[in-house]
C-alpha positions in Angstrom: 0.0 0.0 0.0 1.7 3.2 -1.6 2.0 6.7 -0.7 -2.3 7.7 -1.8 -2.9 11.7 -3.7 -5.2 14.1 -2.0 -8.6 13.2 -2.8 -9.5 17.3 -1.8 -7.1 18.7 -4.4 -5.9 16.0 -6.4 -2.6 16.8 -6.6 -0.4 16.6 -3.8 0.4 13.5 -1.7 -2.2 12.8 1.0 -0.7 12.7 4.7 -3.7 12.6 6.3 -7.2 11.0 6.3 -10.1 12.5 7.9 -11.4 11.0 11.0 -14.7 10.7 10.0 -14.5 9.4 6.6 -11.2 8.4 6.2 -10.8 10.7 2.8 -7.4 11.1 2.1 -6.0 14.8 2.0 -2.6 16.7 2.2 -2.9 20.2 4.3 -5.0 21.8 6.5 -6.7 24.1 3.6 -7.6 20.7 2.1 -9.1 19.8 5.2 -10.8 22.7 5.5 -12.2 22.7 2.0 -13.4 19.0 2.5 -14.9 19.6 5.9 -17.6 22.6 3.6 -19.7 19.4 3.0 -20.5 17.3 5.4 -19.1 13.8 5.8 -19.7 10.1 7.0 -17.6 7.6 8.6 -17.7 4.4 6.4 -19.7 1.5 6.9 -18.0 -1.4 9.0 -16.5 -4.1 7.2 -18.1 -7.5 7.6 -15.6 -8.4 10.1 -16.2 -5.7 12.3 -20.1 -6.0 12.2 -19.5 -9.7 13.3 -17.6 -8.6 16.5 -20.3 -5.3 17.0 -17.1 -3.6 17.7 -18.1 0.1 18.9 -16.6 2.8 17.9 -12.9 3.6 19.1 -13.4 7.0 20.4 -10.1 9.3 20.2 -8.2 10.8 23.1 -4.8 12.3 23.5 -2.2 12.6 26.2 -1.9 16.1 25.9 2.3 17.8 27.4 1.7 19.7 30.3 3.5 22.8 28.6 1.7 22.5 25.0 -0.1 25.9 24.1 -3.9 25.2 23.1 -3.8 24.7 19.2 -5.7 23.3 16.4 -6.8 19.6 16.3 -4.2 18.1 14.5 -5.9 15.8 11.9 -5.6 11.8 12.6 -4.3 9.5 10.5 -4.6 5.6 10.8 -2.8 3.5 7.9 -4.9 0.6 8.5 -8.6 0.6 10.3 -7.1 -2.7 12.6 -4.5 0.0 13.7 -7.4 1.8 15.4 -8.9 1.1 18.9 -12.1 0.0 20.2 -13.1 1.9 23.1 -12.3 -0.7 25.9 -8.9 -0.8 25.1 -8.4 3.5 25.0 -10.2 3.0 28.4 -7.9 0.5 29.6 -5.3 2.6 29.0 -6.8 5.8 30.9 -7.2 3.7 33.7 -4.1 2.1 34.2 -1.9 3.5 37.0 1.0 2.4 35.6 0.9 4.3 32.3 -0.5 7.3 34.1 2.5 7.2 36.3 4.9 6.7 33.3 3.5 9.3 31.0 4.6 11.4 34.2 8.5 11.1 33.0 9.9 14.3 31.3 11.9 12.3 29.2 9.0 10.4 27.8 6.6 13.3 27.4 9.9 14.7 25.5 9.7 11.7 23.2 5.9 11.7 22.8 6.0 15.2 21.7 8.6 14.7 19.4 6.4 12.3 18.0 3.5 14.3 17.3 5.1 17.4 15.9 7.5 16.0 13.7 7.1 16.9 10.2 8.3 12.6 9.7 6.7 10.6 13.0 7.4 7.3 10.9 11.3 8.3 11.5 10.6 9.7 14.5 8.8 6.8 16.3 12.0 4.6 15.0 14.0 7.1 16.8 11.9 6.3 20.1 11.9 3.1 19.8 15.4 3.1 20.4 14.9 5.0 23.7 14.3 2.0 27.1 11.9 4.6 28.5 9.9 4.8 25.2 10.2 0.8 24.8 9.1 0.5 28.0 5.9 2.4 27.7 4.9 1.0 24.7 5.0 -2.9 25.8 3.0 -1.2 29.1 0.6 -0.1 26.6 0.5 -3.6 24.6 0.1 -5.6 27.8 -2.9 -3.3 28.8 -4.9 -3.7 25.5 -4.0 -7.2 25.6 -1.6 -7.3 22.2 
């Protein structure tokens, strides 16, 4: 599965897709533009309908120093990639990621992440990191991967 165009303007290279509909689109002005008419999330796929899976409902560890700012737009690769809403509130409840998410280093990392122009490289980068590694197989145990 390539690189997709922007289905809003048709000519650059989509990074995003739109939460709703999953419409591929490059920039916020595409966004924008494509958010004039109003949009649908898809219908399930068969195998989601057999597991009545509801819907993942989004949420964000937000850095204590961030400035208020635009939703950034969301974009999942593949619709397994995203989580029903169990497993986002496993991992609100769990002390043990609530106490991690309290290290600098990691919120450091985290943000990194999110505001890097490349989070692909980025999240390699982490990856690297014991703290990060850590973290992540905290979150994999709690949603049970």
């Amino acid at each position: 599965m390539g690189p997709k165009k922007c289905e809003v303007c048709d000519d650059a290279q989509s990074k995003y897709k739109c939460p709703a509909c999953l419409v591929p689109y490059c920039s916020l002005a595409c966004f924008k533009k494509h958010k004039e008419t109003p949009c649908a999330k898809p219908e399930p796929l068969k195998e989601e309908i057999s597991h009545k899976s509801p819907d993942a409902s989004h949420s964000a560890i937000e850095h204590p120093t961030a400035a208020k700012k635009e939703e950034k737009p969301c974009y999942v690769g593949e619709r397994r990639e995203v989580l029903q809403e169990s497993q986002l509130r496993s991992v609100a409840a769990s002390n043990e990621i609530r106490d991690a998410i309290k290290d600098e280093k990691l919120q450091k990392l985290i943000c990194n992440i999110d505001s890097s122009t490349d989070p692909d490289n980025e999240l390699d980068k982490a990856m690297e990191d014991e703290t990060f590694l850590l973290f992540t197989e905290k979150i994999l145990s709690t949603i049970g991967k």
